[in-house]
C-alpha positions in Angstrom: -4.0 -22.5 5.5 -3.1 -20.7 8.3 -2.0 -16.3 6.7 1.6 -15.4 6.9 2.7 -13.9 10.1 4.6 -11.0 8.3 4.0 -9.5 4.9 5.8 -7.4 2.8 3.3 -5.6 0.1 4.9 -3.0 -1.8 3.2 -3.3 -5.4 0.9 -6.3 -4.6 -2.7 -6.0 -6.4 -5.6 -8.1 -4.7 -8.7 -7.8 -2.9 -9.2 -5.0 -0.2 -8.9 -5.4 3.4 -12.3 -6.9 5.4 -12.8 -7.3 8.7 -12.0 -10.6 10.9 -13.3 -13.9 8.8 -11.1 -13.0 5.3 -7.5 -13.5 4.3 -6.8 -10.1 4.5 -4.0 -9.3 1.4 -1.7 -6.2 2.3 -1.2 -3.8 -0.3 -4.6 -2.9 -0.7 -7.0 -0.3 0.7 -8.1 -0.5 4.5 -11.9 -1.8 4.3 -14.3 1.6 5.2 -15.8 -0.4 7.6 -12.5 -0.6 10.0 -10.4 2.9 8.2 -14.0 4.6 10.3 -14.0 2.9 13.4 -12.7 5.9 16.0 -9.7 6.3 18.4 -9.4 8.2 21.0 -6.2 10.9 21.9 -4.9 11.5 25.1 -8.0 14.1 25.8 -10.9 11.8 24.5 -11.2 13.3 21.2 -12.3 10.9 19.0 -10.6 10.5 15.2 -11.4 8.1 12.7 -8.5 5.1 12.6 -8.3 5.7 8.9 -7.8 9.2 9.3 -4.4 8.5 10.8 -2.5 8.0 8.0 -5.1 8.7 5.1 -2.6 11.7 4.2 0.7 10.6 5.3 2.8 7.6 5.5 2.6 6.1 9.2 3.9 2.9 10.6 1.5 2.0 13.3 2.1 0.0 16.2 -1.0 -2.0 18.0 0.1 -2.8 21.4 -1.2 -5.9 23.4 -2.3 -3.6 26.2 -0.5 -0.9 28.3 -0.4 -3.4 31.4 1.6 -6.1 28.9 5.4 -5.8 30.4 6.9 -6.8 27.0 5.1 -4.2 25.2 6.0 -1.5 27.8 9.3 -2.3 26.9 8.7 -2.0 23.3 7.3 1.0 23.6 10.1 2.5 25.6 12.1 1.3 22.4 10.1 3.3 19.7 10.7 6.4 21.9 13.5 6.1 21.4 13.5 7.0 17.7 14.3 10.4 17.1 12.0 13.1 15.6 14.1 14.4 13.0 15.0 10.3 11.6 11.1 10.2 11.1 11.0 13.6 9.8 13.6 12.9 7.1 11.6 10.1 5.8 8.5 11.7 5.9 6.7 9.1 8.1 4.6 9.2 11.2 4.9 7.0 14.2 1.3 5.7 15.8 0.9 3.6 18.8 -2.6 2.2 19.5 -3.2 0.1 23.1 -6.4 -1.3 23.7 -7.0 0.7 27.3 -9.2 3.9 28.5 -7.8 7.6 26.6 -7.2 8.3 30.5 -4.3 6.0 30.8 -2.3 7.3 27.7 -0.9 10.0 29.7 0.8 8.0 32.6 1.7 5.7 30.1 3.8 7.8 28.2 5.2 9.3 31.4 6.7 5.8 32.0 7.7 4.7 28.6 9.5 8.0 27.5 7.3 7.9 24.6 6.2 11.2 22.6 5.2 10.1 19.6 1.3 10.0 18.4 -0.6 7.3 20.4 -4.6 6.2 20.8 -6.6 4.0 22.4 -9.3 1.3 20.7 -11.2 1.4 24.0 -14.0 -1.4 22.9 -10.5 -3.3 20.7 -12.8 -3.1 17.5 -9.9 -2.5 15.2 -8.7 -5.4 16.9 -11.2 -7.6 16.7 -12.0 -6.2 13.0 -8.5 -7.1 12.1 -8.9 -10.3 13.8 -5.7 -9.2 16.1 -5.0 -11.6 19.4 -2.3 -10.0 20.0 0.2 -6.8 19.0 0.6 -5.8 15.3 3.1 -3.7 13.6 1.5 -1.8 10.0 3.1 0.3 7.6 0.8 2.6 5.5 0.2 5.5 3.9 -3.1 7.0 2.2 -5.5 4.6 2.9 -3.1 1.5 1.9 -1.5 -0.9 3.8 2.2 -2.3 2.7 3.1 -4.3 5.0 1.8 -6.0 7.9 3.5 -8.0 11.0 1.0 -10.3 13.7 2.7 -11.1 16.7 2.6 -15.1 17.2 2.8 -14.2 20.7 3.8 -11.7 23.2 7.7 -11.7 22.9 7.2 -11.7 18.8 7.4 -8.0 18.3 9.1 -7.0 14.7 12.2 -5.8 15.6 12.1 -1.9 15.0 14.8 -1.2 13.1 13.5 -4.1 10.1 9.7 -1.8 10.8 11.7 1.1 10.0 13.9 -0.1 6.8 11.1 -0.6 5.6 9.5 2.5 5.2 13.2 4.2 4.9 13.9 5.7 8.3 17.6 5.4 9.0 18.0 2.6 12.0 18.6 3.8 15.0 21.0 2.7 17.6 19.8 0.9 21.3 22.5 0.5 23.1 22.1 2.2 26.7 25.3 2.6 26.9 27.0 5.9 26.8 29.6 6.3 23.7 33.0 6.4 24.7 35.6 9.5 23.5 38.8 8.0 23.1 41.2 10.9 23.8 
């Protein structure tokens, strides 16, 4: 029987998260094995995954790869988010891309983005977490409450339902300027 694609967890008791092979059940505790495995920041600096959110609720975003033209877009979306919405609920943004530290620079350049983002240079998260593709988390502490695997590359969660969830007011895409009726 094939896992759920997305998961909701709040409250949910069960075993912890393992690497690739295993059901994984949200609501649980990140395995050690994975919550050690490093990123990398924009300089190199390596930082253990779990580390990310061990202290503060995060919703983290894996990206297929920076070259992916879908996830580009995505990520041009989540910059979109302001600061002070993420603030108010106390939660942390994370991207991860599966690409050389080097690259996060121009990639935020293009995307707008400003929010924290890493690189899983060798994709082990990845391929611990048995990810194909792009994944959307919500955590905090070492738990995981809810956990979306894209079924393919246009299967993103849509951002505002990633940020209801972990109460961050929605946010508005339109492009378009508003218009003052005078």
């Amino acid at each position: 029987m094939a896992a759920p694609v997305t998961r909701q967890v709040s409250g949910c008791a069960g075993p912890i998260l393992t690497p690739t092979g295993s059901d994984t059940e949200p609501g649980q505790p990140l395995a050690t094995a994975v919550a050690d495995l490093p990123v990398l920041d924009a300089s190199g600096r390596r930082v253990s995954f779990g580390a990310l959110f061990r202290e503060r609720r995060a919703v983290v975003v894996f990206v297929r790869h920076f070259l992916c033209y879908v996830c580009k877009e995505y990520v041009e979306d989540l910059a979109k988010i302001p600061k002070s919405f993420l603030r108010e609920a106390d939660v942390t943004l994370i991207v991860i891309g599966q690409s050389s530290y080097h690259h996060i620079e121009p990639f935020c350049k293009l995307t707008g983005y400003s929010h924290e983002i890493y690189v899983d240079p060798e994709r082990e998260i990845y391929k611990r977490l048995g990810m194909k593709r792009g994944e959307e988390i919500s955590s905090s502490g070492n738990s995981i409450h809810f956990v979306h695997r894209d079924r393919n590359r246009l299967d993103h969660k849509p951002i505002n339902s990633v940020l209801q969830l972990v109460g961050v007011q929605p946010v508005n895409f339109m492009s378009r300027p508003a218009v003052i009726h005078v």
